[in-house]
C-alpha positions in Angstrom: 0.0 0.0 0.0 2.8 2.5 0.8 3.7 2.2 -2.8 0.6 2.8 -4.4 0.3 5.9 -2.1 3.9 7.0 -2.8 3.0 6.5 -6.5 -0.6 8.4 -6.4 1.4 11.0 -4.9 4.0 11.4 -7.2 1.2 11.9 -10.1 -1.7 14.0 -8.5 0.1 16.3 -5.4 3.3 16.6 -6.8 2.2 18.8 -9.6 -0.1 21.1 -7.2 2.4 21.1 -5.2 5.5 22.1 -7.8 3.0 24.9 -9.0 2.1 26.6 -5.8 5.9 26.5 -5.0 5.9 28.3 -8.4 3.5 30.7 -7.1 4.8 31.3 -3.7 8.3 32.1 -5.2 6.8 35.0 -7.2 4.5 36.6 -4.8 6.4 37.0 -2.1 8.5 38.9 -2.9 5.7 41.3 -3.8 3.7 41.4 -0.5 5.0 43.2 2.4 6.6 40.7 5.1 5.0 42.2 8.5 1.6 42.0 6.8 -0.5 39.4 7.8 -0.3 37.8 4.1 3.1 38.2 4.1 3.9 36.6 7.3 1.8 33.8 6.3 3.5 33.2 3.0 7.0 33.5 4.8 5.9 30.5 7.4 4.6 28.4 4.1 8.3 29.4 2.7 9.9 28.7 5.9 8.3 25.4 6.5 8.1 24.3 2.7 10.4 21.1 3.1 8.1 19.7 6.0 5.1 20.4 4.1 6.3 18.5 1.0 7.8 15.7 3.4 5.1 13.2 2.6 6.2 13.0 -0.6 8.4 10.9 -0.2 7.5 8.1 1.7 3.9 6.4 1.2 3.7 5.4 5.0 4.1 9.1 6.0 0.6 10.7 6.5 0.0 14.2 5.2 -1.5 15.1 8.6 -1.6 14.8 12.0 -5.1 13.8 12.7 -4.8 10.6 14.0 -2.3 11.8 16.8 -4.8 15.1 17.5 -8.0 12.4 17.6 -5.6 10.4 20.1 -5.0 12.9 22.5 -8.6 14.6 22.8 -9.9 13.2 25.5 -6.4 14.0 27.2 -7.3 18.1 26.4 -10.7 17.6 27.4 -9.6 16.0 30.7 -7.1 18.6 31.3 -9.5 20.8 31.6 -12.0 18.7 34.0 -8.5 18.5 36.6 -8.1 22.3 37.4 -11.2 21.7 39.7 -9.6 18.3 41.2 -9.7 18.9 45.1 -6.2 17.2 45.7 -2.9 16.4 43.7 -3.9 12.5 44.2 -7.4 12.8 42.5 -5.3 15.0 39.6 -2.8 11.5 39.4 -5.9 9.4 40.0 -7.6 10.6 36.8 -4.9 11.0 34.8 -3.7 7.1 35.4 -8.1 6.0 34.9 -7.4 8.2 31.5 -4.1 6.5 30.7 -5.5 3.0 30.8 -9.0 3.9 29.1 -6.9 4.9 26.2 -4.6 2.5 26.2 -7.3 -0.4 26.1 -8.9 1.3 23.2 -5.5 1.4 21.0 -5.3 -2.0 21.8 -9.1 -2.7 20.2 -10.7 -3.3 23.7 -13.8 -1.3 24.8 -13.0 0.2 28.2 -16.6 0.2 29.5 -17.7 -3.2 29.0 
């Protein structure tokens, strides 16, 4: 599978990709850098070689999401512990959050 993807990649996103490097090479030098456009355009610039990283290997995904989706219930919990009444409760819900997540990476529902 990593192959098809790497392959899929090389033919559709490369192209975009090559053209709004293109792009990005002749606008901005045109657009003022402490704008807001312009700073934006100088981070794409600045961060260009991470953003085309996934080009290059068909196991690499082109986001983050599945990490973010992961540690959700982690930032939601953080949250729900500023109003734990004691240092152990804070360790005692962190640890019931650590194992409820590790069960469902490992396919098993937590609750049953």
């Amino acid at each position: 599978m990593p192959d098809e993807r790497d392959q899929q990649r090389q033919q559709e996103a490369q192209p975009i990709l090559d053209r709004l490097r293109v792009w990005l090479d002749d606008v901005l030098p045109q657009v003022p850098p402490a704008s807001a456009t312009g700073k934006a355009l100088n981070y794409l610039h600045n961060e260009w070689d991470k953003l085309i990283r996934y080009l290059d290997d068909g196991c690499l995904e082109i986001d983050n999401n599945g990490a973010e989706n992961t540690i959700r219930s982690f930032v939601v919990g953080r949250k729900n512990w500023l109003f734990s009444a004691s240092v152990k409760g804070v360790k005692a819900s962190a640890n019931l959050y650590s194992l409820i997540e590790t069960a469902k990476v490992n396919g098993l529902e937590p609750y049953a």
